[in-house]
Short mmCIF file of the C-alpha atoms (twelve columns), coordinates in Angstrom:
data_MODEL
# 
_entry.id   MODEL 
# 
loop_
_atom_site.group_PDB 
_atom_site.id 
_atom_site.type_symbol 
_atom_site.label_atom_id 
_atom_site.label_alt_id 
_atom_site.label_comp_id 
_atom_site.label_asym_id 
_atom_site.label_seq_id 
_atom_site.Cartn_x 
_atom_site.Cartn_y 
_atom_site.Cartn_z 
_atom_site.pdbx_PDB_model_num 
ATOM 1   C CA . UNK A 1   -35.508 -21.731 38.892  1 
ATOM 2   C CA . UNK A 2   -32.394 -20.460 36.730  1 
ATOM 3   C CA . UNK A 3   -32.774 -23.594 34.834  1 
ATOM 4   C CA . UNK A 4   -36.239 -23.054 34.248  1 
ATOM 5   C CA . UNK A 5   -35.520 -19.154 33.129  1 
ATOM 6   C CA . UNK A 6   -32.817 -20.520 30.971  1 
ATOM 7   C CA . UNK A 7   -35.629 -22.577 29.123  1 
ATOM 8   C CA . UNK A 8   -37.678 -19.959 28.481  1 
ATOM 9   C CA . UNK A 9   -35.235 -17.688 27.385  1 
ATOM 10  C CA . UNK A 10  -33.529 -20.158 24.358  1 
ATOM 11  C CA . UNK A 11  -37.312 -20.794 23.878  1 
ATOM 12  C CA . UNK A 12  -38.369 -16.801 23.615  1 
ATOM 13  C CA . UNK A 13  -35.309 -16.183 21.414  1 
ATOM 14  C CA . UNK A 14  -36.236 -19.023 18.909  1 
ATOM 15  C CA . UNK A 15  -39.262 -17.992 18.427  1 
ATOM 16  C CA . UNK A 16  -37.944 -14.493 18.001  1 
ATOM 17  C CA . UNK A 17  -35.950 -15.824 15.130  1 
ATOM 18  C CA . UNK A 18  -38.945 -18.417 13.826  1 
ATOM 19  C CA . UNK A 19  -41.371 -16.158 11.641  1 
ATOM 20  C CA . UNK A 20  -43.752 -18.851 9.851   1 
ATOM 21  C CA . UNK A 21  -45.677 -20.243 12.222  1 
ATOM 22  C CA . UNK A 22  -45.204 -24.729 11.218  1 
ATOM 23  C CA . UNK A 23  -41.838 -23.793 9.122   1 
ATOM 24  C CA . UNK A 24  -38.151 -24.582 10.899  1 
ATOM 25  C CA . UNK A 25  -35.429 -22.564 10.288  1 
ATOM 26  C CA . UNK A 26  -33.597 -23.663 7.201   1 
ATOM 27  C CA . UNK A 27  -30.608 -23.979 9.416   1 
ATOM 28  C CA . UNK A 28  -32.194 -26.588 11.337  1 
ATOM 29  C CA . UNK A 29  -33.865 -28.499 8.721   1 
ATOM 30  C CA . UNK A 30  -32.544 -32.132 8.073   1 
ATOM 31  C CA . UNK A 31  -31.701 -31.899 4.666   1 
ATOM 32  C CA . UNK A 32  -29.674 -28.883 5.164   1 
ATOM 33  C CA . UNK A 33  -26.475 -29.001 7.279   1 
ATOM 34  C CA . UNK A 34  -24.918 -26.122 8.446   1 
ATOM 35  C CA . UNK A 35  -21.589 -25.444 7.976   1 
ATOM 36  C CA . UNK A 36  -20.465 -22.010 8.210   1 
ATOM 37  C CA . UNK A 37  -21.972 -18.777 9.416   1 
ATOM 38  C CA . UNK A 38  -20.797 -15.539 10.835  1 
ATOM 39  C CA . UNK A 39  -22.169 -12.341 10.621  1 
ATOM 40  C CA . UNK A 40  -22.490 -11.857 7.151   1 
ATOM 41  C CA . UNK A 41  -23.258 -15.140 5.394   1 
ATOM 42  C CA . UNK A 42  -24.594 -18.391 6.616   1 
ATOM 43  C CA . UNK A 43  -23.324 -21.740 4.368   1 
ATOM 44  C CA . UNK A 44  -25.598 -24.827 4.181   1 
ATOM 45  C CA . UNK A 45  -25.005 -27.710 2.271   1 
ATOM 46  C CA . UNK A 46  -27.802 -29.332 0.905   1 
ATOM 47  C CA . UNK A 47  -28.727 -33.340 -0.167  1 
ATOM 48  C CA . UNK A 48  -32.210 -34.541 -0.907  1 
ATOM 49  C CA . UNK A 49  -32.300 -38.135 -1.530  1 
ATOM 50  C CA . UNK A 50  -34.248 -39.160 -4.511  1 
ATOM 51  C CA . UNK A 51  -38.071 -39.351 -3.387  1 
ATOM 52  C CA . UNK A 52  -37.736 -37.842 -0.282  1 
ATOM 53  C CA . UNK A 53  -39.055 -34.516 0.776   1 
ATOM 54  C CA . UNK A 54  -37.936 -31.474 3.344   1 
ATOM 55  C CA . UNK A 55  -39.992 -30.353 6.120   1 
ATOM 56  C CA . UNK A 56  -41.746 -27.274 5.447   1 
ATOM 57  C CA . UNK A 57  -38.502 -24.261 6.393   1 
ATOM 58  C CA . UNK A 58  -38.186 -20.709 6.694   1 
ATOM 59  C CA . UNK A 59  -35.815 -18.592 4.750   1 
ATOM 60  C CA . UNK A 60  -35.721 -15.370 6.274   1 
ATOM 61  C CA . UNK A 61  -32.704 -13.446 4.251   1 
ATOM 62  C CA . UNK A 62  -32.143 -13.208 0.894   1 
ATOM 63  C CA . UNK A 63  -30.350 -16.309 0.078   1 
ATOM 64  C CA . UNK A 64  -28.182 -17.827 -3.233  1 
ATOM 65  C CA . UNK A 65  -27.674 -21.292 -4.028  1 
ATOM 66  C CA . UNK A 66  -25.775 -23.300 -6.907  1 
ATOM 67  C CA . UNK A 67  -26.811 -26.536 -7.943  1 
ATOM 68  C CA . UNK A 68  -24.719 -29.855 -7.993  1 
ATOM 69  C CA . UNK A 69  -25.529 -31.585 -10.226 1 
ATOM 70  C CA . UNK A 70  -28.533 -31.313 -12.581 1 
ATOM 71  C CA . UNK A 71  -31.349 -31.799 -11.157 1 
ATOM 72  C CA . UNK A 72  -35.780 -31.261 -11.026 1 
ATOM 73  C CA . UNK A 73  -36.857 -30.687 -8.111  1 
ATOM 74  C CA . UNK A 74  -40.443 -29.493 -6.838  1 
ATOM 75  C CA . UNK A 75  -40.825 -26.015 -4.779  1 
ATOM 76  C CA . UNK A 76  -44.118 -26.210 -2.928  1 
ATOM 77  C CA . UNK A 77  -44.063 -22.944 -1.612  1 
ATOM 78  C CA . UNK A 78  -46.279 -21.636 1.390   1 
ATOM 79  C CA . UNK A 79  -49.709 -20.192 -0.193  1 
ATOM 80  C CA . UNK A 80  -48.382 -20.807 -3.541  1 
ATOM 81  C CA . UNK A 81  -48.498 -23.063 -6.162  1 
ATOM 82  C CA . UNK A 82  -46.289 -25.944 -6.742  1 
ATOM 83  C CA . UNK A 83  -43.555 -25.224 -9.142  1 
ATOM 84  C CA . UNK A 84  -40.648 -27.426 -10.748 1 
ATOM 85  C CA . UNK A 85  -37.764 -26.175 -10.995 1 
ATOM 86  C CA . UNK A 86  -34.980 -27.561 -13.237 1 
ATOM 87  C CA . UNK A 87  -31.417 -26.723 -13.249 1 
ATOM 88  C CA . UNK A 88  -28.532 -27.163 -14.860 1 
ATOM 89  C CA . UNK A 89  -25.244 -28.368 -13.106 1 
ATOM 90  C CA . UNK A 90  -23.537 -25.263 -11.570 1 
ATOM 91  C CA . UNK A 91  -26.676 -22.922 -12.908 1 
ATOM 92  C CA . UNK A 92  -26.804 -20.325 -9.635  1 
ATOM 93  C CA . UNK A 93  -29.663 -18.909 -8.275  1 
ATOM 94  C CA . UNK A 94  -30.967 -15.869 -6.046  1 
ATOM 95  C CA . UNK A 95  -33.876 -15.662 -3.900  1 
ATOM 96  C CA . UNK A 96  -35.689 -13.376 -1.977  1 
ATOM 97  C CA . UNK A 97  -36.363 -14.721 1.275   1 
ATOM 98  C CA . UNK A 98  -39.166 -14.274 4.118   1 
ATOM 99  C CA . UNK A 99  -41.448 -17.383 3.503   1 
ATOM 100 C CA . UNK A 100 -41.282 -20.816 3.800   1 
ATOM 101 C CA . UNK A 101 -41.507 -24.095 1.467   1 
ATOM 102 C CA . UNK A 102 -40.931 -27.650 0.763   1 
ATOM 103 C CA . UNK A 103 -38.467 -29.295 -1.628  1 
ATOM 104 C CA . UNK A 104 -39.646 -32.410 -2.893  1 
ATOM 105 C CA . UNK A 105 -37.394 -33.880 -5.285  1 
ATOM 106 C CA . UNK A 106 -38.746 -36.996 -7.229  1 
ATOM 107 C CA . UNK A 107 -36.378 -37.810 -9.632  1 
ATOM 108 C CA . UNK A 108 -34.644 -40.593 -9.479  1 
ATOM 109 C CA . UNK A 109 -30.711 -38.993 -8.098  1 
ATOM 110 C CA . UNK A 110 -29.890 -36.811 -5.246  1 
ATOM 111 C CA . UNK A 111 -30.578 -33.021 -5.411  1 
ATOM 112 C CA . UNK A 112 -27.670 -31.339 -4.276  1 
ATOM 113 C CA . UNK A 113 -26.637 -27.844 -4.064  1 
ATOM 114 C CA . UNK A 114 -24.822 -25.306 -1.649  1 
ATOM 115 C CA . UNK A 115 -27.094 -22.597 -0.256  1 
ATOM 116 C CA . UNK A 116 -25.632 -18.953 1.138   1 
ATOM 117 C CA . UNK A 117 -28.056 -16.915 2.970   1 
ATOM 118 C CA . UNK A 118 -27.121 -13.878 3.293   1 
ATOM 119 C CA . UNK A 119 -27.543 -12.177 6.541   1 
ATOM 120 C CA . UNK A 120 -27.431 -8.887  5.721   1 
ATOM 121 C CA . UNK A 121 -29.848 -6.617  3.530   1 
ATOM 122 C CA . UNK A 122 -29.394 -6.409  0.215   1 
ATOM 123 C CA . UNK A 123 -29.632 -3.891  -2.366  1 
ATOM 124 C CA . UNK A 124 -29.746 -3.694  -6.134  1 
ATOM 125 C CA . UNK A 125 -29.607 -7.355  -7.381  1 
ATOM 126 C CA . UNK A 126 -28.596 -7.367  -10.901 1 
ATOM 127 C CA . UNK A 127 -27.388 -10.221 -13.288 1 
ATOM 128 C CA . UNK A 128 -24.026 -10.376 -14.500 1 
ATOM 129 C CA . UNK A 129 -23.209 -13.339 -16.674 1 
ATOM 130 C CA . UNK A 130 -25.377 -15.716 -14.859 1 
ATOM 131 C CA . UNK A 131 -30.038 -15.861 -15.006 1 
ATOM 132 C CA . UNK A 132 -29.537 -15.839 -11.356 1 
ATOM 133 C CA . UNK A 133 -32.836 -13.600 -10.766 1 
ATOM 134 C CA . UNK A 134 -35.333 -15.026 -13.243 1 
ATOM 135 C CA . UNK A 135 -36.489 -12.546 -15.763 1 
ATOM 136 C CA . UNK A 136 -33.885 -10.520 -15.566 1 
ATOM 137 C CA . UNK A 137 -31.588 -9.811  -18.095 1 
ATOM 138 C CA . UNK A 138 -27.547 -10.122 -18.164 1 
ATOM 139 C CA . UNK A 139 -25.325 -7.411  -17.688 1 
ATOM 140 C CA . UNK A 140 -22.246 -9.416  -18.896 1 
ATOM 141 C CA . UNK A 141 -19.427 -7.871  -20.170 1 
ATOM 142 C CA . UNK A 142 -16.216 -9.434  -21.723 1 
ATOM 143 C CA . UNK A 143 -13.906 -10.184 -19.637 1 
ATOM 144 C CA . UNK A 144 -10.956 -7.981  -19.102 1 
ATOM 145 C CA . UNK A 145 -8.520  -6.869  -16.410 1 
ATOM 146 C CA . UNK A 146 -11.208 -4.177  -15.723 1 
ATOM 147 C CA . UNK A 147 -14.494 -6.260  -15.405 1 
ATOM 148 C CA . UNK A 148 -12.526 -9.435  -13.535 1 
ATOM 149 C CA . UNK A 149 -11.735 -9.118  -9.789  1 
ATOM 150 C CA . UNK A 150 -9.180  -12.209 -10.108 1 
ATOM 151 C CA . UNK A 151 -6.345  -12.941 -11.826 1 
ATOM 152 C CA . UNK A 152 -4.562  -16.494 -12.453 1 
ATOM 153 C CA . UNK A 153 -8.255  -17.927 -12.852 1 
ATOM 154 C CA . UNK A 154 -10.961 -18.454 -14.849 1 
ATOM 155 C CA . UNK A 155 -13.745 -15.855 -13.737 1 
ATOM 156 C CA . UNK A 156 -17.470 -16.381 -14.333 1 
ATOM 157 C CA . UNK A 157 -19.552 -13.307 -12.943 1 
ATOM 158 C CA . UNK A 158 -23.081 -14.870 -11.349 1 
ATOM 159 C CA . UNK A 159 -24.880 -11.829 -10.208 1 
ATOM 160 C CA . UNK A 160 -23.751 -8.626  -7.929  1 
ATOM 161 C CA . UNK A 161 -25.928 -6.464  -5.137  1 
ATOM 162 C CA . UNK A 162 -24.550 -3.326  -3.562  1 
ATOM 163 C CA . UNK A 163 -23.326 -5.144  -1.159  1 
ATOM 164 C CA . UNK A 164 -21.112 -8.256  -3.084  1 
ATOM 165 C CA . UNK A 165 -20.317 -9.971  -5.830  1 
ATOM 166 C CA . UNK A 166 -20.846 -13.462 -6.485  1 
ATOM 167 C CA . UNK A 167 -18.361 -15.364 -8.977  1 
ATOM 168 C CA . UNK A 168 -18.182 -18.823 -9.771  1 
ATOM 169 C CA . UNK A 169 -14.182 -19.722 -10.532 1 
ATOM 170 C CA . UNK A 170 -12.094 -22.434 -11.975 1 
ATOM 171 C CA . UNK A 171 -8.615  -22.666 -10.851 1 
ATOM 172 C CA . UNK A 172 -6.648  -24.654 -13.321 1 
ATOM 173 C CA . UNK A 173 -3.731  -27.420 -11.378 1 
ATOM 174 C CA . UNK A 174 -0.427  -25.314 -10.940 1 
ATOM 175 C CA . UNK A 175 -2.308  -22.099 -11.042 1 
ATOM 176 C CA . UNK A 176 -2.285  -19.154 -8.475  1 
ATOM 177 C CA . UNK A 177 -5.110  -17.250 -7.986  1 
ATOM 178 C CA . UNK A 178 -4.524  -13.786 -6.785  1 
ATOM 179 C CA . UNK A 179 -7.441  -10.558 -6.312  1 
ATOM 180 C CA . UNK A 180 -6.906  -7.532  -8.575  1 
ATOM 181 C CA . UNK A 181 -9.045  -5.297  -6.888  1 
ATOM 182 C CA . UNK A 182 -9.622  -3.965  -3.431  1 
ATOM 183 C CA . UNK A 183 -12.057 -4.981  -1.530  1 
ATOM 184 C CA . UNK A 184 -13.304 -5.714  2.110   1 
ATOM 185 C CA . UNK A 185 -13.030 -9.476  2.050   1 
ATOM 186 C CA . UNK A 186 -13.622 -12.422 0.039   1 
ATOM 187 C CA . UNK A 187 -15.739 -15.231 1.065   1 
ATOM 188 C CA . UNK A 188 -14.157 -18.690 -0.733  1 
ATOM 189 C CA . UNK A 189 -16.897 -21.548 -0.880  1 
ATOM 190 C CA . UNK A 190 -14.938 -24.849 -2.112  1 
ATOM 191 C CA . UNK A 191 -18.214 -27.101 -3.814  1 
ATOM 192 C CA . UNK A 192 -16.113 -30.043 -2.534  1 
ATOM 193 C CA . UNK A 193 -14.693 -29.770 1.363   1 
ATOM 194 C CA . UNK A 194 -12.352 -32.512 -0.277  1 
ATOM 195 C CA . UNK A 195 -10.915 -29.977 -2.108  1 
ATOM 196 C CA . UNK A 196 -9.819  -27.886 0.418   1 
ATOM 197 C CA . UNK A 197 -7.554  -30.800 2.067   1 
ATOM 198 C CA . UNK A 198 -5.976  -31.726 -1.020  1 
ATOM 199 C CA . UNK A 199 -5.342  -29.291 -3.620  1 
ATOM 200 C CA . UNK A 200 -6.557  -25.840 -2.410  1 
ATOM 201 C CA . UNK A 201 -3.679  -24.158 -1.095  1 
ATOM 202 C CA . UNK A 202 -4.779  -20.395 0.953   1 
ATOM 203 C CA . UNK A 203 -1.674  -18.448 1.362   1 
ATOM 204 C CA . UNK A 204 -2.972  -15.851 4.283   1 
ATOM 205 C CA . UNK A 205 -3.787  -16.517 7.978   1 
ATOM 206 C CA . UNK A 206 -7.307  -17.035 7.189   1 
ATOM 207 C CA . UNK A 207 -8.577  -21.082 7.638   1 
ATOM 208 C CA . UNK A 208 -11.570 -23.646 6.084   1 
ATOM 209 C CA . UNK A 209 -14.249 -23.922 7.591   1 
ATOM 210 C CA . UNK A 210 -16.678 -26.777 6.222   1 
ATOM 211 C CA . UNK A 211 -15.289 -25.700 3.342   1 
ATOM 212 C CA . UNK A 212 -15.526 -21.982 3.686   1 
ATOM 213 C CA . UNK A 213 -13.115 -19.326 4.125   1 
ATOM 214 C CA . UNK A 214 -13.022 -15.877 4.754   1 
ATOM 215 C CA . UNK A 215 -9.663  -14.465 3.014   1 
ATOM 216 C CA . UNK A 216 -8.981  -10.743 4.490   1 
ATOM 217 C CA . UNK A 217 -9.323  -7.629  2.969   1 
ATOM 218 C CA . UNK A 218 -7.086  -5.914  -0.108  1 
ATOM 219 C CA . UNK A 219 -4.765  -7.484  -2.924  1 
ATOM 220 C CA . UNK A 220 -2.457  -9.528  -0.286  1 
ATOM 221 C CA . UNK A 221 -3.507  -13.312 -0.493  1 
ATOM 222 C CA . UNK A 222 -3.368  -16.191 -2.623  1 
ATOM 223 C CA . UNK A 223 -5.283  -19.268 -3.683  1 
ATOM 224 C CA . UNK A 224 -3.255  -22.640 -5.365  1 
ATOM 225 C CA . UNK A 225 -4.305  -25.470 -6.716  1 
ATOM 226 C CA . UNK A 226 -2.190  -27.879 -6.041  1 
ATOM 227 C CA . UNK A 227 -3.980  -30.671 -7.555  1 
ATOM 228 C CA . UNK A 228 -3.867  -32.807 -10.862 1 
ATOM 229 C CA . UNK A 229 -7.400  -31.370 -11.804 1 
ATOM 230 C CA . UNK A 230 -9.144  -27.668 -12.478 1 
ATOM 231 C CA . UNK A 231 -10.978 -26.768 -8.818  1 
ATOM 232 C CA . UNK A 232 -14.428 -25.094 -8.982  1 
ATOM 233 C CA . UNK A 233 -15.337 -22.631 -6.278  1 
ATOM 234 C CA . UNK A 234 -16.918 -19.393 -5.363  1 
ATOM 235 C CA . UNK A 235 -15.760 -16.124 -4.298  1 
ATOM 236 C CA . UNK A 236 -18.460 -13.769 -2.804  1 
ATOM 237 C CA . UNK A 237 -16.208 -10.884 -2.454  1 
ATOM 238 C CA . UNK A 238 -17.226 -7.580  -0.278  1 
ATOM 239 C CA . UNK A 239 -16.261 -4.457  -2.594  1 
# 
């Protein structure tokens, strides 16, 4: 009988969480592997062979994602339209969640590209120096000591909510990258794990996690590239 209560319960609560009635959570989709979630962000790395397709999944938060690689792929969304969708390598996007869709990519190479839902609302999504909301326009301004959160790297604003800003950095070999403002954490996303074994150096208590790491709040830590090559990776960083 507990067993049986058990079974119901993991089945009550994943409905609970399931919205779209046919869709999977994007969590549990095939094509998108899981790799780091706590209560503010969930990571998922994505890979769509060429000609293959996702199930139909469900994102319920607001999500990012940055592409890996150019790529065309086709977003059949649920009571929608098919649309393509072509990106540039590194191009970052935001998107609204609470429906569902399928990914069909039929070009002839992988689509790739790390996707951050983020678990808690958001507020006042804005371009900085990256179209991540479509028809939107930038808010970029040059970059100084005043408009960069970062020193010791190369700083490229995406986009910013009330809640976060999202930055796409390049950390040069034999560089130190240190924060220059406070803030109540930083969320690193390497877009290689390999990275983070050979080359990316976190000076702070704080450990990878499929590539992710959560570096703690204020001006105290430190991020070195050890390598022979510049490192690419994002900061979503908690003002």
């Amino acid at each position: 009988m507990f067993v049986r209560a058990l079974a119901l319960l993991l089945v009550a609560t994943a409905a609970k969480a399931q919205t779209i009635r046919g869709a999977v959570l994007a969590k549990r989709e095939p094509h998108h592997h899981l790799v780091y979630e706590d209560q503010a962000i969930r990571v998922l790395r994505v890979s769509v062979p060429r000609h293959d397709t996702t199930l139909l999944h469900e994102h319920g938060p607001d999500y990012f994602w940055i592409a890996l690689g150019a790529s065309t792929v086709v977003n059949a969304k649920l009571g929608a339209p098919p649309a393509e969708i072509t990106s540039k390598n590194l191009s970052i996007h935001y998107t609204v969640g609470k429906f569902a869709h399928v990914a069909r990519n039929n070009a002839l190479f992988p689509f790739n590209n790390i996707t951050v839902e983020l678990l808690q609302p958001q507020k006042n999504v804005h371009n900085l120096c990256e179209p991540a909301i479509a028809d939107q326009p930038l808010d970029c301004a040059p970059p100084s000591p005043s408009t960069l959160s970062f020193s010791g790297a190369s700083e490229h604003p995406a986009f910013s909510t009330s809640q976060l800003r999202v930055s796409l950095m390049t950390l040069d070999p034999g560089k130190v990258m240190r924060p220059t403002t406070q803030s109540h954490g930083t969320w690193l996303i390497a877009l290689d794990t390999a990275n983070v074994v050979s080359a990316l150096a976190f000076d702070g208590k704080a450990k990878w996690v499929g590539g992710t790491l959560k570096a703690p709040a204020g001006t105290t830590w430190s991020l070195a590239n050890h390598g022979t090559a510049p490192l690419r990776f994002l900061t979503v960083m908690r003002p």
